[in-house]
N, C-alpha and C positions, 0 to 999 in steps of 0.2 A: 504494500500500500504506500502512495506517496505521502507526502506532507500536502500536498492540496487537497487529497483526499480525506485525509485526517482531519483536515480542518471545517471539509464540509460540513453545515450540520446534518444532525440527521431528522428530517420532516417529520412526525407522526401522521400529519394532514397536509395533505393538498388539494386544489379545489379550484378547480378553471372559472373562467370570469370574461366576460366581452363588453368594452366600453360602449355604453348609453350614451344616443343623442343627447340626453338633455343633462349630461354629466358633465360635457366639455361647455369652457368658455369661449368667448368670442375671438379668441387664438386657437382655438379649435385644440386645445390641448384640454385634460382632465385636470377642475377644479382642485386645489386640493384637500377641500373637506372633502372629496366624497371618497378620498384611500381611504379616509377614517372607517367611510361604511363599508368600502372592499374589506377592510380587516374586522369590523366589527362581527361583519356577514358570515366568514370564515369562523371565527370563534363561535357564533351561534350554530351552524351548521356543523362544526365540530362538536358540539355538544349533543346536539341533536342525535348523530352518528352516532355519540357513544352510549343510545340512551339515556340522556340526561341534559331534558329541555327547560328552557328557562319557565316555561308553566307550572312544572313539575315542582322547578325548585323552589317558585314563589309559595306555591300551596305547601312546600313541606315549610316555609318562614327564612327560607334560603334564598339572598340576594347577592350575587356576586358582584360588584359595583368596581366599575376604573376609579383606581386612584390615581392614576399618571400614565402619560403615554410620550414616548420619545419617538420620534419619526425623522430619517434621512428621506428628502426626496432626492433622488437621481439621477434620474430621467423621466421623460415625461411619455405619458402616454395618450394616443389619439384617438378618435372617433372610429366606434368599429373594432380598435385593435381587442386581441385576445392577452389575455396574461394567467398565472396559475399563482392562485395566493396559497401561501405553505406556512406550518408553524410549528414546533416544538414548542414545550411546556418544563418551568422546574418551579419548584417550591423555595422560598427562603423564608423561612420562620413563617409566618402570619400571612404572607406573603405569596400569589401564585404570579408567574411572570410569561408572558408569554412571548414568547422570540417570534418576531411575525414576517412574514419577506413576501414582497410581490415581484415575478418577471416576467416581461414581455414574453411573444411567442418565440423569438432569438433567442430564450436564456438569458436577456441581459435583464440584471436586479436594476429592477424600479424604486422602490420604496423598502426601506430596512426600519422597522420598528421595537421596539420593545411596550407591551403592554402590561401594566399590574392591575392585579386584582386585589380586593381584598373581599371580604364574607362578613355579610350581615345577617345574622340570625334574630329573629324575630325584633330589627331593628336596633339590636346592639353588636358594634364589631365583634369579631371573635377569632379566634387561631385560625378558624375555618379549617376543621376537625372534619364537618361532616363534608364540606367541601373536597377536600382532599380525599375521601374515601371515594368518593366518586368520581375522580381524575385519578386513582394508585394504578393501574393500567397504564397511564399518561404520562405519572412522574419518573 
C-alpha cells in the first residue's frame, strides 16, 4: 500500500448528487449555502441507511443538533454537474464528528468539511450514550 493510499480516508457512505437549476447563482456556479444541504442530505440519508431516522430519534427524545461546521470550498461546481458526497464518522468524548467530502464526476474534491454533533436528550445535552449506540457500527 502507498502512502497516498494510506492516507485516503476511508468512506462508510457515499451518495451521488446532481446540481439543481435553482441551486446555482447568476455565475451559474452553486451557491454556497446549498453544500451545507448536499452535506446535510448525506448525513440524513446516512442515517436513514443505517436504520436510524431522524423521526425515530425525535420520538425516542433524541436530537442530534450541529454545533459547528468547518467547510473548505474548492472548486466550484455547475448546473447539471454530478458529484458523490462521502463521509466517515469518529466520536470524541460528547462529541460525534463527521469528516464530510464532496467530488465532482472527475474525482476532483469540491468541498472538505468537518461536521459536529452533539445529543440532546429530552432537551438537555448529554454524552450522547444512546446516540453512539446507534452509530457503534459507524465508529
Amino acid at each position: 500500500m502507498t502512502a497516498m493510499e494510506e492516507s485516503k480516508p476511508k468512506y462508510i457512505y457515499e451518495m451521488p448528487l446532481k446540481v439543481r437549476d435553482y441551486e446555482v447563482d447568476s455565475q451559474g456556479i452553486v451557491n454556497n449555502a446549498n453544500y451545507l444541504h448536499y452535506l446535510e442530505h448525506t448525513r440524513h440519508e446516512f442515517c436513514q441507511e443505517r436504520g436510524i431516522s431522524f423521526r425515530d430519534m425525535q420520538r425516542e427524545g433524541i436530537d442530534p443538533v450541529v454545533s459547528k461546521i468547518e467547510i473548505s470550498y474548492l472548486t466550484p461546481l455547475r448546473l447539471a454537474e454530478s458529484m458523490v458526497s462521502s463521509l466517515w464518522l469518529e466520536r470524541k468524548g460528547a462529541r460525534f464528528v463527521f469528516h464530510q467530502d464532496i467530488f465532482n464526476a472527475a474525482g476532483k474534491q469540491v468541498v472538505k468539511a468537518l461536521v459536529t454533533i452533539v445529543a440532546l436528550e429530552n432537551g438537555k445535552l448529554t454524552r450522547g450514550e444512546r446516540l453512539a449506540e446507534a452509530f457503534a457500527d459507524s465508529l
